[in-house]
ZATI-925286 format. One line per 8 residues: number of its first residue (from 1); for each residue x, y, z of C-alpha. Coordinates in Angstrom, 1 decimal, padded with zeros to 4 digits, m for minus. Layout:
% residues N
NUM> X:Y:Z | ...
***
This chain:
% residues 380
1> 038.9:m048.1:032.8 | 035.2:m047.2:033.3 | 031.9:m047.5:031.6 | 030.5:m044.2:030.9 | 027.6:m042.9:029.4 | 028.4:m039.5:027.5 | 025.9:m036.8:026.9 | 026.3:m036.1:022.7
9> 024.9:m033.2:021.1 | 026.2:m034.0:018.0 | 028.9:m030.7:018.3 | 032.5:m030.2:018.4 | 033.0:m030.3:021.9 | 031.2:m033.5:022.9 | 032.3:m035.4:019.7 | 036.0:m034.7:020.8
17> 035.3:m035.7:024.0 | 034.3:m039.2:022.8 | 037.4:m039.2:020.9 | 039.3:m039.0:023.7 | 037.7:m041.3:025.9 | 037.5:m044.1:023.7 | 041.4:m043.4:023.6 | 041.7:m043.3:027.0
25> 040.4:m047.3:026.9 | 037.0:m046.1:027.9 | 033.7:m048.3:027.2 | 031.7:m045.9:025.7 | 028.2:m045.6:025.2 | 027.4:m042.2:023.0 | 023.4:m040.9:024.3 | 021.6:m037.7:022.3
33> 018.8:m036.4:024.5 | 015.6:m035.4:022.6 | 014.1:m032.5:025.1 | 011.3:m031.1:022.8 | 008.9:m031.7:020.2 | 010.1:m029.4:017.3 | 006.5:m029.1:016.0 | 006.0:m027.4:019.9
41> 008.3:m024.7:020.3 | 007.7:m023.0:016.6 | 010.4:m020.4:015.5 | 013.7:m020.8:013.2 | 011.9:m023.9:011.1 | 012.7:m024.9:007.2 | 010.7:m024.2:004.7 | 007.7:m026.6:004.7
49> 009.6:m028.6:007.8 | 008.8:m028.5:011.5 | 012.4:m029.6:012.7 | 014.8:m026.6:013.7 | 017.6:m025.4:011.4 | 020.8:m026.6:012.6 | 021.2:m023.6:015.2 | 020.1:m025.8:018.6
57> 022.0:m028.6:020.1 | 018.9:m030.6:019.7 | 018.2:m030.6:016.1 | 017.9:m033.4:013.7 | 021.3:m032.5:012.2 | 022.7:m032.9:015.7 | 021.2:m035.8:016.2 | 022.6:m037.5:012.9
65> 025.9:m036.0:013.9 | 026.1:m037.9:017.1 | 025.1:m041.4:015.3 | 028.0:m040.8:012.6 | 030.7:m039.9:015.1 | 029.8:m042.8:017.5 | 029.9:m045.2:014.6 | 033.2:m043.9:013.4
73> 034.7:m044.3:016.7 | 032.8:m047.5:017.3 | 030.6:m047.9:020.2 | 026.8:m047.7:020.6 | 024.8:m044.6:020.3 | 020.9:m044.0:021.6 | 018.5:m041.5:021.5 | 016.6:m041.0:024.4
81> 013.4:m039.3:024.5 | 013.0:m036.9:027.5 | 010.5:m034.7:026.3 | 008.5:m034.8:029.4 | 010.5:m034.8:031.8 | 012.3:m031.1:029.8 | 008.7:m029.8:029.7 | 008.0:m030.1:033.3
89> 011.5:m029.4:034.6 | 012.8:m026.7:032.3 | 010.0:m025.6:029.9 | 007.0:m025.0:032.7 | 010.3:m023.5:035.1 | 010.9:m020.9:032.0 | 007.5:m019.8:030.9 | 006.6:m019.8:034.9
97> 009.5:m017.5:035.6 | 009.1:m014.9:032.6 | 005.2:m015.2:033.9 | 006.2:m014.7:038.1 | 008.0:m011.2:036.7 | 011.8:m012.2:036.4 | 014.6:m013.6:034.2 | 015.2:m017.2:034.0
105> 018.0:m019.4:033.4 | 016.9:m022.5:031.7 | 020.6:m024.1:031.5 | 021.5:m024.1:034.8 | 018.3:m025.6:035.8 | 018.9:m027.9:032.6 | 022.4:m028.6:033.9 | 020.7:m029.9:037.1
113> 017.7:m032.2:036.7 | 018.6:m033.2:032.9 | 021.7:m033.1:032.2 | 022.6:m034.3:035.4 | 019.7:m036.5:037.5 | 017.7:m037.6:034.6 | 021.4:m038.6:032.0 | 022.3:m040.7:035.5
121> 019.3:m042.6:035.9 | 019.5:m043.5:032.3 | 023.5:m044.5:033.5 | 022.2:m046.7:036.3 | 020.0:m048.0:033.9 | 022.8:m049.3:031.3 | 025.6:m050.1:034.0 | 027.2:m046.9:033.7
129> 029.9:m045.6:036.5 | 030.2:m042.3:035.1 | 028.5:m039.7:032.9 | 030.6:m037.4:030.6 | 029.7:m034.2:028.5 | 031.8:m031.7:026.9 | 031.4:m029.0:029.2 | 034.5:m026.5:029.9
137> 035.5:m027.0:033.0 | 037.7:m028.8:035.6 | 037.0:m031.4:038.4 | 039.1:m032.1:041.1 | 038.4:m034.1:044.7 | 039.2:m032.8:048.0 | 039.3:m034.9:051.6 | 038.7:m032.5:053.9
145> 036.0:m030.6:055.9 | 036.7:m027.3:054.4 | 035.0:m023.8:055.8 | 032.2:m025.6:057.4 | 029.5:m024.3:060.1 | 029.9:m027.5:061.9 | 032.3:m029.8:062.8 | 032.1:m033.1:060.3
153> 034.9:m035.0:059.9 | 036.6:m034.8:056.6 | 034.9:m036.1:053.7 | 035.6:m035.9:050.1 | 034.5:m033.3:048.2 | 034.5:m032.7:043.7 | 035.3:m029.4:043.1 | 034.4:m027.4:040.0
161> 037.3:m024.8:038.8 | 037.1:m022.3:035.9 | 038.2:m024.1:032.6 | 041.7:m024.1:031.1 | 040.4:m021.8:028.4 | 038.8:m018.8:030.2 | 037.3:m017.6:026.8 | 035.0:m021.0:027.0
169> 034.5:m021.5:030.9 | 030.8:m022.8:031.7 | 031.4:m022.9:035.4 | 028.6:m020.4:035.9 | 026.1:m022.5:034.5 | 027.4:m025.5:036.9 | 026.6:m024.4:040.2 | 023.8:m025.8:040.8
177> 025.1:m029.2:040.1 | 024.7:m031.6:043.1 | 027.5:m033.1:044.9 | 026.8:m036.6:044.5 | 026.3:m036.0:040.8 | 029.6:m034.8:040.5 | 031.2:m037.8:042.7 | 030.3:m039.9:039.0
185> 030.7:m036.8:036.4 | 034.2:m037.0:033.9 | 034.9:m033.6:031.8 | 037.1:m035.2:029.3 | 037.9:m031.3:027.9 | 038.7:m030.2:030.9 | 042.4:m029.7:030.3 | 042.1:m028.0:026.4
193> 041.3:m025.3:024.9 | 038.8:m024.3:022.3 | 041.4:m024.5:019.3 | 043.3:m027.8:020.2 | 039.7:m029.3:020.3 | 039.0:m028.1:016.7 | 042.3:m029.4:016.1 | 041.6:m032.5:017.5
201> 038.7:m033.0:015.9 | 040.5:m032.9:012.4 | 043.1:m035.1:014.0 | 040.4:m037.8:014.6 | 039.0:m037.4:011.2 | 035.5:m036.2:012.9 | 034.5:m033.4:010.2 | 033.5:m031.5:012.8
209> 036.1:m028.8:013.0 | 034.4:m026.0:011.0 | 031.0:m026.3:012.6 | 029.1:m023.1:014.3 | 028.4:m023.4:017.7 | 024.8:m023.1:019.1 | 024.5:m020.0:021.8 | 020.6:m019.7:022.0
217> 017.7:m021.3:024.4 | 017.8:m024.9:022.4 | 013.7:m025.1:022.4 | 013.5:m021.0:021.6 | 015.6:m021.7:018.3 | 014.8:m018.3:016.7 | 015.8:m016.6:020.5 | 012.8:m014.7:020.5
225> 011.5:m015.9:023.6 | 008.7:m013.4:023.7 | 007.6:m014.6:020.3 | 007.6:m018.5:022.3 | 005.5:m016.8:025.3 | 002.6:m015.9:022.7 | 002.5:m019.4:021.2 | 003.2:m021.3:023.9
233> 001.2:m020.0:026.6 | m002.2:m020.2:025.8 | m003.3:m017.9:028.5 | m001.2:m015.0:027.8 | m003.4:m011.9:027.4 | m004.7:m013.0:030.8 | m001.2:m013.6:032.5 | 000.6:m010.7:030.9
241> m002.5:m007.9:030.2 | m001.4:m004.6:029.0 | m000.4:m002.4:031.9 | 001.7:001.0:032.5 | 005.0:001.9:032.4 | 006.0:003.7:035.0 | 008.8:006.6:035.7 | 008.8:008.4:039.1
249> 005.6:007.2:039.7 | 003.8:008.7:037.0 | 002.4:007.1:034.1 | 004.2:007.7:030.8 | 002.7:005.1:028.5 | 001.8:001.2:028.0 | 003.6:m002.0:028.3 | 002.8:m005.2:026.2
257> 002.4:m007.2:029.2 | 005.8:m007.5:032.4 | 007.2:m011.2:031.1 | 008.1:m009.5:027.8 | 010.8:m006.9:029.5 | 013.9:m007.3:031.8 | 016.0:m005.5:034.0 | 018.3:m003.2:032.2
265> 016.5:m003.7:028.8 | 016.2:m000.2:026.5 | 015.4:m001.2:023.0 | 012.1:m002.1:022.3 | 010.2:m000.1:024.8 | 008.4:002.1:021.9 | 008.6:005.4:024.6 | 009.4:009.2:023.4
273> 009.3:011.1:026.5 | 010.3:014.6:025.5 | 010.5:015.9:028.9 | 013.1:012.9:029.8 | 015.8:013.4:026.4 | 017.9:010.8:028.6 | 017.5:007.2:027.4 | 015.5:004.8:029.5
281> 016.0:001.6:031.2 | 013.4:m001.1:032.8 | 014.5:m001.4:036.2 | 012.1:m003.1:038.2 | 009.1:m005.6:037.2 | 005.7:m005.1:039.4 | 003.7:m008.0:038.4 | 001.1:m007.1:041.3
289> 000.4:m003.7:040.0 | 001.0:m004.9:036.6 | 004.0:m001.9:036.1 | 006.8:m001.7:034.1 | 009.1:000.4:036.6 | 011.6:002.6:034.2 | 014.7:005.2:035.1 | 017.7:006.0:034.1
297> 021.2:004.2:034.0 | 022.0:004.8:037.5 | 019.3:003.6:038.7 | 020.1:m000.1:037.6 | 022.9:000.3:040.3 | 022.7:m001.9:043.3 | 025.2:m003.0:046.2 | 024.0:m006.2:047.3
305> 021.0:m009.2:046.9 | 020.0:m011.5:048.2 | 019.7:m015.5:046.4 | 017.5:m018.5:047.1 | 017.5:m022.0:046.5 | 021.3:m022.2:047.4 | 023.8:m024.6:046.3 | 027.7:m025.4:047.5
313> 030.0:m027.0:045.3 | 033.3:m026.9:046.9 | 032.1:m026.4:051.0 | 029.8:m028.0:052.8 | 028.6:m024.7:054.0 | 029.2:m021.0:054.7 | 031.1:m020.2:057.7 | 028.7:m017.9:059.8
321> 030.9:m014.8:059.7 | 030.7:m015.1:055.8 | 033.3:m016.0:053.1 | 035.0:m013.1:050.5 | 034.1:m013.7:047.1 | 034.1:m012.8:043.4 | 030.7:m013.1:042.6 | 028.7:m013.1:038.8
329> 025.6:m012.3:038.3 | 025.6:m013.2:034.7 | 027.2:m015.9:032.2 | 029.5:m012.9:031.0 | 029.9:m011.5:033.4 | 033.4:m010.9:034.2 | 032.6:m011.4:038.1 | 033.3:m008.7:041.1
337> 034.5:m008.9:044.8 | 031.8:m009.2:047.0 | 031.3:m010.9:050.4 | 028.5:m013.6:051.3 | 027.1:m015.1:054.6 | 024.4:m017.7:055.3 | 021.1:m016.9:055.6 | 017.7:m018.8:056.8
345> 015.8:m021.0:054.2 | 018.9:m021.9:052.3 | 019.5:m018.4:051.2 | 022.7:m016.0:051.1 | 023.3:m012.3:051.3 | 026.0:m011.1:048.5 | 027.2:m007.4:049.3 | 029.7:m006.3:046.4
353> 032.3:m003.6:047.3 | 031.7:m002.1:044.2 | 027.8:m001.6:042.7 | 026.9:m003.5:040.1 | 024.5:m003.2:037.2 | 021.3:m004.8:036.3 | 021.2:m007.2:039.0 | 018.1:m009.2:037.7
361> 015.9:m011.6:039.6 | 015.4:m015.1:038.3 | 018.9:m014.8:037.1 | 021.8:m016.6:038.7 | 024.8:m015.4:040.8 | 028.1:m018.0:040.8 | 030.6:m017.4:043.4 | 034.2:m017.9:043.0
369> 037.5:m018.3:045.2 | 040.0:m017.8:042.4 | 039.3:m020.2:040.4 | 037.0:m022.6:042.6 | 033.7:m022.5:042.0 | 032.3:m022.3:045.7 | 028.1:m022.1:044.6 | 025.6:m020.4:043.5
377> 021.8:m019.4:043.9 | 019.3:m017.7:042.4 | 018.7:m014.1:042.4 | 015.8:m012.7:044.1
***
């Protein structure tokens, strides 16, 4: 049995997993992550409270959650402040994204450098082998070289797979993971679905079993992220000024500023165009030009991109001639055949035999091989 440090929300999924790894003779030590002052982010707040309503996976509830569920299953539990390191990892990385003219995705960079590097140096720290959250997936380890541009010798590799329960996989958000993190990662839910975790829960007497689930940005707890732009940014009006939008190069009104649209949005744009009955889609950001580019449906259609800052999960890289695919290019997305080869600069070129829609820069595509999660970058 190992010593491992688990990540605790204070939800369902991660209390089960303590559950089960203090059954599974594990020595346990429970850790709640604080990532943001509530008194920072503004939004979904009590009356006459700065803390959140219980709608984030950081929220004093949460957090209280966490202590009474390590304390029932008897091992230590610690709230570690990480505030700083959040703001300059995942906060500045969000508001610099929305800022730069594209779509961020704050949990996979999350996933990364918190959840991952920073919960493992915390592990070190306490004489931890392992980390543990409750994340839907599966791990397995592989000795051999795999589809590999050069000629290593085998080495062992962790490989991500889709969860058990497909309605719950978080793969996507995974990909960006790094090897050696993995090497020292347990998924104790990796084997169950959603409903045998609620059952468990009642099983272990947790009181958990009923509880919503958070879906939002946890530090945008109202998800109006345009709303956390104004407040947050001090600088806005300078960094996002009023501009035009744009349809076949004409002018045909004003924008609020590019960060506050995205690729394929329609509501919200505040447009009658009599001459255009058709609705209207954003489908391209110019922050140079300071233009919100708009068109029709069809126009959100594109065949390939191209994705930086590259990661490989289950080979140490692409073969040169390129690998077949399914590729998603968002967490729902339900994925699509596509084939991807190496480029320079720890990039890849994704061409899908089918076009997609919406394919949105800052955003993140995940490649598969059946169930394998092979990597992922982000969009460009």
């Amino acid at each position: 049995m190992a010593k491992v440090l688990l990540g605790m929300s204070g939800g369902l999924d991660s209390s089960v997993a303590a559950a089960l790894l203090v059954e599974e003779g594990h020595d346990v030590i429970g850790m709640t992550i604080k990532t943001y002052k509530y008194e920072d982010v503004g939004g979904n707040t009590q009356a006459g409270s700065t803390a959140p309503r219980d709608t984030s996976c950081c929220s004093l509830d949460g957090i209280n959650d966490a202590r009474r569920v390590a304390a029932k299953l008897g091992f230590p539990h610690y709230v570690t402040d990480m505030t700083e390191e959040f703001g300059r990892e995942v906060i500045e990385y969000f508001t610099q994204t929305y800022l730069e003219g594209k779509t961020p995705n704050p949990c996979v960079r999350c996933n990364r450098e918190i959840k991952w590097a920073a919960m493992l140096r915390k592990a070190d720290a306490l004489g931890c082998e392992f980390i543990a959250t409750g994340h839907y997936a599966r791990l397995r380890e592989e000795w051999r070289a795999g589809k590999s541009m050069s000629d290593h010798a085998p080495a062992p590799r962790v490989v991500i797979s889709r969860a058990a329960d497909p309605a719950k996989d978080q793969t996507y958000a995974l990909w960006a993971v790094r090897q050696e993190h993995l090497k020292r990662t347990m998924f104790p839910l990796q084997n169950y679905t959603k409903p045998e975790v609620r059952r468990m829960a009642e099983r272990y007497g947790l009181g958990l079993e009923h509880k919503h689930e958070s879906y939002e940005i946890c530090f945008v707890t109202d998800n109006d992220y345009r709303r956390f732009l104004r407040e947050t940014v001090s600088e806005i009006a300078e960094f996002a000024p009023v501009g035009d939008f744009m349809l076949a190069g004409e002018s045909v009104g004003h924008h609020e500023g590019v960060p506050f649209y995205t690729i394929g949005q329609r509501k919200g744009l505040g447009l009658s165009i009599p001459s255009h009955p058709a609705p209207l889609y954003v489908t391209g950001l110019d922050v140079v030009n300071n233009q919100v580019l708009l068109g029709d449906d069809d126009d959100l259609l594109a065949s390939e991109l191209t994705a930086h800052t590259v990661n490989l999960i289950k080979y140490d890289s692409l073969p040169k001639e390129g690998l077949r695919v399914q590729a998603k290019i968002r967490y729902k997305d339900e994925g699509a055949e596509a084939f991807v080869t190496p480029l320079a600069g720890n990039r890849i070129h994704v061409r899908f035999e089918v076009a997609r829609r919406a394919i949105t820069p800052g955003q993140s595509v995940a490649l598969y091989e059946g169930d394998d999660l092979v990597g992922g970058g982000i969009i460009e």
